[in-house]
C-alpha positions as CSV (number, residue, x, y, z in Angstrom):
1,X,-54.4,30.7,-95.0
2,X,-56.2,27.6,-94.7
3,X,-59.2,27.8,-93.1
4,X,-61.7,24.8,-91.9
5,X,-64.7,23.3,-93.1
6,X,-67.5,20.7,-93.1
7,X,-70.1,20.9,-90.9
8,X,-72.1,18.5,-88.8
9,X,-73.6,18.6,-85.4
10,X,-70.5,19.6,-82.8
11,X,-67.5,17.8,-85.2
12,X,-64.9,19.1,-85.6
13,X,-64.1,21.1,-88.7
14,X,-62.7,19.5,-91.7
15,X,-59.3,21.2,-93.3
16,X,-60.2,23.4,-96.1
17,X,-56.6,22.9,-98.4
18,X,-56.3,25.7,-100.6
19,X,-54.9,24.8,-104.0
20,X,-51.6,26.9,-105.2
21,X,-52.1,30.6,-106.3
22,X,-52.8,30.7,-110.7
23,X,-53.2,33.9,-112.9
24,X,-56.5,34.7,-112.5
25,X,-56.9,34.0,-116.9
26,X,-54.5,30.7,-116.3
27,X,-58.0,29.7,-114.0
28,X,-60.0,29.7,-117.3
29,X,-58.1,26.9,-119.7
30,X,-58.3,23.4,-119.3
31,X,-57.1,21.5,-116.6
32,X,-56.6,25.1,-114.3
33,X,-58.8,24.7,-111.9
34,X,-61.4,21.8,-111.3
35,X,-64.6,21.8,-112.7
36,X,-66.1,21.0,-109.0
37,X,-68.0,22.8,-105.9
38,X,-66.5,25.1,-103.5
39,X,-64.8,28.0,-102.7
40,X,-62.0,30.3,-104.1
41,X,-60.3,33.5,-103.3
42,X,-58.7,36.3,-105.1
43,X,-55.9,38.4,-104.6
44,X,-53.4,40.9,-106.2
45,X,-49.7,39.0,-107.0
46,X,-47.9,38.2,-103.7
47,X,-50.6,40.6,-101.7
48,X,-50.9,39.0,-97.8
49,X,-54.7,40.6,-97.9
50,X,-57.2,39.2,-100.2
51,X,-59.5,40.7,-102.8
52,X,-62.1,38.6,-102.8
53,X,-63.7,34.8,-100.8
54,X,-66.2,33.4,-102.4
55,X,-68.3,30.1,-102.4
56,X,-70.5,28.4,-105.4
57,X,-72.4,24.8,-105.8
58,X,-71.7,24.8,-109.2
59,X,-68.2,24.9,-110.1
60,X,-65.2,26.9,-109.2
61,X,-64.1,26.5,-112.6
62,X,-67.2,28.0,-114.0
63,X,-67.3,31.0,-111.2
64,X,-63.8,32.2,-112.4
65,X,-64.8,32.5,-115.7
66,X,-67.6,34.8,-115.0
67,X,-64.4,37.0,-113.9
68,X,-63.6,37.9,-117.8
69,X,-64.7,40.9,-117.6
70,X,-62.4,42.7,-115.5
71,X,-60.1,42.6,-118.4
72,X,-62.4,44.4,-120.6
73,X,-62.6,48.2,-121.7
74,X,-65.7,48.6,-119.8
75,X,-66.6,48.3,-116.3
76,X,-68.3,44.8,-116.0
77,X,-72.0,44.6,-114.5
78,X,-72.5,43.0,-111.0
79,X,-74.1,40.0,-113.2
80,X,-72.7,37.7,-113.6
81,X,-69.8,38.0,-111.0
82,X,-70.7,40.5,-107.8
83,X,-67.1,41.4,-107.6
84,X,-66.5,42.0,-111.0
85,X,-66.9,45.5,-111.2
86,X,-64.3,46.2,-108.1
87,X,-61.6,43.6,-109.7
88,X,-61.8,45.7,-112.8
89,X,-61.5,49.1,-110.9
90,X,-58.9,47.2,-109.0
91,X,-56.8,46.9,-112.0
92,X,-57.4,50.2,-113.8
93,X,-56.5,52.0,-110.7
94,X,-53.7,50.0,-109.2
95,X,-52.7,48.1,-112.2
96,X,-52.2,44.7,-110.1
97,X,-52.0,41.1,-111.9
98,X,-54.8,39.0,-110.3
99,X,-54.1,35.5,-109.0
100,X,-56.9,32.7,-107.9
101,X,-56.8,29.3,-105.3
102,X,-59.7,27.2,-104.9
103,X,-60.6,24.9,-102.3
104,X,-62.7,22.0,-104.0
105,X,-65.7,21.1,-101.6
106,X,-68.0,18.5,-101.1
107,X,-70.9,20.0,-99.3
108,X,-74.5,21.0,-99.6
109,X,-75.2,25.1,-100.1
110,X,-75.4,25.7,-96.1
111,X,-72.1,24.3,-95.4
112,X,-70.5,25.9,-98.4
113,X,-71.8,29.4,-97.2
114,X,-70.6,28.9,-93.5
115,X,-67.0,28.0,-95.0
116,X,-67.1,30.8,-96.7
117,X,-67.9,32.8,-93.5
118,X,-65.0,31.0,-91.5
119,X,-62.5,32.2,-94.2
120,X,-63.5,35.6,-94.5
121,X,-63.6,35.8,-90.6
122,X,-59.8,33.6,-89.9
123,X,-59.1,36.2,-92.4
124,X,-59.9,39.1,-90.4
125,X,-58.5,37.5,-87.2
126,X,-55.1,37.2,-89.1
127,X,-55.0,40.4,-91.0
128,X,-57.3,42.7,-89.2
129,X,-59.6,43.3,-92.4
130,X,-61.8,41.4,-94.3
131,X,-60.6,40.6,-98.0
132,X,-60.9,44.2,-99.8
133,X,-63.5,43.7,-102.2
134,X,-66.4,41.8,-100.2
135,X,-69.4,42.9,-98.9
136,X,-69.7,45.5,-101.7
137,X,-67.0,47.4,-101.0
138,X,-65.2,49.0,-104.0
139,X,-61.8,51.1,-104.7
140,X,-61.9,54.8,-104.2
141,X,-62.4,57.2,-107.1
142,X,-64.9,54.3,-108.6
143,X,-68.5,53.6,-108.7
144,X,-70.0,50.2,-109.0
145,X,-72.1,48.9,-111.9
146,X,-75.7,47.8,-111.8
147,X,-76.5,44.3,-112.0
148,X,-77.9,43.0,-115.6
149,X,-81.0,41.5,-115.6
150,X,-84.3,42.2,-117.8
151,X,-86.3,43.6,-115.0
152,X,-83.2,46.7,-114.8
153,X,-83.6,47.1,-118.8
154,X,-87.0,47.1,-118.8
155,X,-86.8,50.4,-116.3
156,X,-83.9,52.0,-117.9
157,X,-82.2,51.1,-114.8
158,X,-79.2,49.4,-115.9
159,X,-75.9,51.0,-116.4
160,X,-72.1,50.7,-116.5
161,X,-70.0,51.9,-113.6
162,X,-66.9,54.3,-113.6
163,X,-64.5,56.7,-112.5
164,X,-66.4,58.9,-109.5
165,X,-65.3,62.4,-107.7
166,X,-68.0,61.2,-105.1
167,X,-67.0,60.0,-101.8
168,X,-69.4,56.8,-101.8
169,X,-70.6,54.0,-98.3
170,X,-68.7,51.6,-100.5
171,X,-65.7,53.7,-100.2
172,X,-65.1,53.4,-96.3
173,X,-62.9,50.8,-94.8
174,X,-64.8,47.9,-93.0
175,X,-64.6,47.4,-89.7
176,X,-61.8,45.1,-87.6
177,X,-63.3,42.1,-85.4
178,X,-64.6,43.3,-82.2
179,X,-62.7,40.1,-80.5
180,X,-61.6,36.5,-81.0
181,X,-63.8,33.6,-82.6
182,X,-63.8,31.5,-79.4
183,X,-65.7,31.6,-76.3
184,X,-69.2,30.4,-75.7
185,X,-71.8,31.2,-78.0
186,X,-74.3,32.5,-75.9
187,X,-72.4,34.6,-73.5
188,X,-72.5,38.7,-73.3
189,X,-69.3,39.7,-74.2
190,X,-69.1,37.3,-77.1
191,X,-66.8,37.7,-79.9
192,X,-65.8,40.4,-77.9
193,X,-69.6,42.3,-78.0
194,X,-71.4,43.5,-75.6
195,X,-74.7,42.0,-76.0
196,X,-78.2,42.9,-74.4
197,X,-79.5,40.1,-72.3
198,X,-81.5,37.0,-73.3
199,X,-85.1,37.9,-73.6
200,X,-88.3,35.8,-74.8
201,X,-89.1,36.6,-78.5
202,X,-92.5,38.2,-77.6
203,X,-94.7,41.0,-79.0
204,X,-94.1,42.8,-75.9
205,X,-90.7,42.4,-75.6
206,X,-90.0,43.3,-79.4
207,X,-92.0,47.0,-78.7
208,X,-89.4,48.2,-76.0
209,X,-87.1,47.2,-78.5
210,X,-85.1,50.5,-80.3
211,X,-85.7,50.8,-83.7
212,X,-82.3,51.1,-84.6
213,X,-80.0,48.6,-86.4
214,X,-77.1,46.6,-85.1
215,X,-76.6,43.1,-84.5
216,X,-79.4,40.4,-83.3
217,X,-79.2,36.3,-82.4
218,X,-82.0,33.9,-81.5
219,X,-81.5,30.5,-79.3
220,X,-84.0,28.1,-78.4
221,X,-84.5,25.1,-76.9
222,X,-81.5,23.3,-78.3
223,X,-77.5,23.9,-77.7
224,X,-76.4,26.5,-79.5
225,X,-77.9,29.7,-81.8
226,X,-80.9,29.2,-83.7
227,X,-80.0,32.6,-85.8
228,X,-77.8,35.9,-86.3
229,X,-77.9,38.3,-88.2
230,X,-77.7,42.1,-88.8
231,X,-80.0,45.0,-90.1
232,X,-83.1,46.9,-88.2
233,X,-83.2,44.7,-84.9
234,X,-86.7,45.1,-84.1
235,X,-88.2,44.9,-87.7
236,X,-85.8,41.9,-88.0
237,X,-86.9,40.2,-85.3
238,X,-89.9,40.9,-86.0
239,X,-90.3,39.4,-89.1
240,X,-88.7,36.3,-87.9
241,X,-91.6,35.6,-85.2
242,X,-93.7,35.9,-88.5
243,X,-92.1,33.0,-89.7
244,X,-93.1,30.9,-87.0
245,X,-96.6,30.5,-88.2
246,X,-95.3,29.8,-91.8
247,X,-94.5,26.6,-93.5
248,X,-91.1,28.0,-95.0
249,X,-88.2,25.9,-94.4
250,X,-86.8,28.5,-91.6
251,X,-90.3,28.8,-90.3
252,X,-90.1,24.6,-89.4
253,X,-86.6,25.3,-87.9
254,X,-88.0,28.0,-85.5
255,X,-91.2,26.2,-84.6
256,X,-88.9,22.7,-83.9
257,X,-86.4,25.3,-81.6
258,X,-89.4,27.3,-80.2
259,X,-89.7,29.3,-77.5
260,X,-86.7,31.3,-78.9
261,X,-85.3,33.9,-77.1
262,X,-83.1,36.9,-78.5
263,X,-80.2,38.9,-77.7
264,X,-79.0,42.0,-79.7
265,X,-76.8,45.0,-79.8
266,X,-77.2,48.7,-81.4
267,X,-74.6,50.5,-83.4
268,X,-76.3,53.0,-85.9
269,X,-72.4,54.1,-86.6
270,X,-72.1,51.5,-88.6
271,X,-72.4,51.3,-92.2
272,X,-73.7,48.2,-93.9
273,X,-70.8,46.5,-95.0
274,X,-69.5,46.5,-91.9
275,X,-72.3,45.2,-90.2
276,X,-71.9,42.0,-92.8
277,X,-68.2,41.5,-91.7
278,X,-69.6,41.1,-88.2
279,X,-72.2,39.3,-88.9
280,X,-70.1,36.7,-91.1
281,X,-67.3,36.6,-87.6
282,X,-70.5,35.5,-85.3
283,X,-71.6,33.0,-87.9
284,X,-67.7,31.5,-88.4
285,X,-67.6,32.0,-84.5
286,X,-70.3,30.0,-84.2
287,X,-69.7,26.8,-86.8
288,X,-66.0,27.0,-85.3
289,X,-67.3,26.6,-81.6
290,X,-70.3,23.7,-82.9
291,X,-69.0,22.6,-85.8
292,X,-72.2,24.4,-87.7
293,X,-73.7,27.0,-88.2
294,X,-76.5,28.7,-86.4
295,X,-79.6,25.9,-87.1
296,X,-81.8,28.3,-89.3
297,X,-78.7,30.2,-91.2
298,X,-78.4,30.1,-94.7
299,X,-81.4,28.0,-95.4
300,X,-84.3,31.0,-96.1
């Protein structure tokens, strides 16, 4: 699965070569994997559908090693790998060997992130699911750990995940893409949604909006989306026309794209994983179509 990256104003995407598939614990000795940004993925031995895509600026070296811990006796925490505690219900439950690729990048923390969406979402295209274990989604019969951080010890908050009876969100199967990753960005039936038409980003126009959650994405003056993203459209929205009168990094990118406009769709069916899958297809849509990702994405 090679999927494409690199990122700059309408280029096309650079190839993303995926290095050949290691035991997960062959990733951690010397010379196993490089010591170098980018991204890696996860899977059982031989499995067609991933486990896991993920992306770091640090090292890819230094990201698989935080993956000890789903050898241990105990469920590890979300700290200091997210998908540690589903890799090591992975294994207890199905008793699969883990193997890792990595895909050395050279690229600042935006492009990394919209690679990472463009593999996730060629994945999805290709298989019809996202890779099990993202967007917190863990194996049935298991509950996730906390995270691990003084703030949760300090509240008695903290704690170890396990075998569960419960039926949990994180349980249910994400969602397949609504359509293909082409077609033009702005359109209404894009990646195969039916989206609300383009309206100014107003007070007035924000209060007819329903307050119920779904998908959302700003444009401006410029080619292309300023924005998407998923959650409760109207309070989303909302607090994006805040950041127009704020000196935040995002707020500079609105202001320089201003008047934006918005489009959106409602789907309160849908659980919040699955509104990250299709959030992370419009973004991949998007950098595949431009060669970037929406202008404001990923930067805060």
């Amino acid at each position: 699965m090679d999927g494409r990256g690199g990122l700059d104003g309408g280029a096309p995407l650079q190839l993303v070569r995926w290095s050949a598939w290691l035991p997960l614990h062959a990733c951690w000795v010397p010379g196993g994997v490089p010591a170098l940004p980018g991204l890696y993925r996860i899977r059982a031995r031989d499995d067609a559908v991933l486990g896991y895509i993920g992306q770091t600026g640090r090292s890819v070296l230094e990201r698989l090693r935080a993956l000890r811990g789903v050898y241990g006796t105990e469920m590890p925490y979300r700290d200091p790998h997210t998908a540690g505690p589903a890799l090591w219900a992975w294994i207890k439950r199905d008793g699969v060997e883990l193997e890792a690729s990595v895909a050395p990048v050279a690229a600042d923390a935006v492009e990394r992130k919209a690679l990472e969406a463009v593999a996730i979402a060629l994945h999805r295209q290709e298989h019809g699911v996202s890779p099990r274990w993202s967007f917190g989604r863990m194996p049935a019969g298991y509950a996730m750990s906390s995270g691990n951080n003084a703030r949760l010890v300090a509240a008695g908050t903290r704690h170890r995940g396990g075998e569960t009876s419960d039926e949990l969100a994180a349980h249910v199967a994400g969602v397949p893409p609504r359509g293909p990753l082409d077609g033009h960005v702005e359109s209404t039936a894009w990646c195969g949604h039916q989206w609300s038409p383009w309206r100014p980003l107003t007070a007035a126009n924000l209060a007819s909006v329903p307050n119920g959650e779904g998908l959302y994405r700003m444009r401006g003056a410029a080619d292309g989306l300023v924005y998407v993203g998923e959650g409760r459209v109207r309070a989303r929205l909302a607090a994006h026309a805040h950041k127009l009168n704020q000196q935040s990094e995002q707020g500079r990118v609105f202001r320089r794209h201003a008047p934006l406009e918005f489009s959106a769709l409602l789907d309160e069916g849908w659980l919040s994983h699955q509104r990250l899958e299709l959030e992370t297809d419009l973004i991949a849509a998007h950098a595949l179509a431009l060669g970037r990702p929406p202008a404001a994405q990923f930067i805060g």
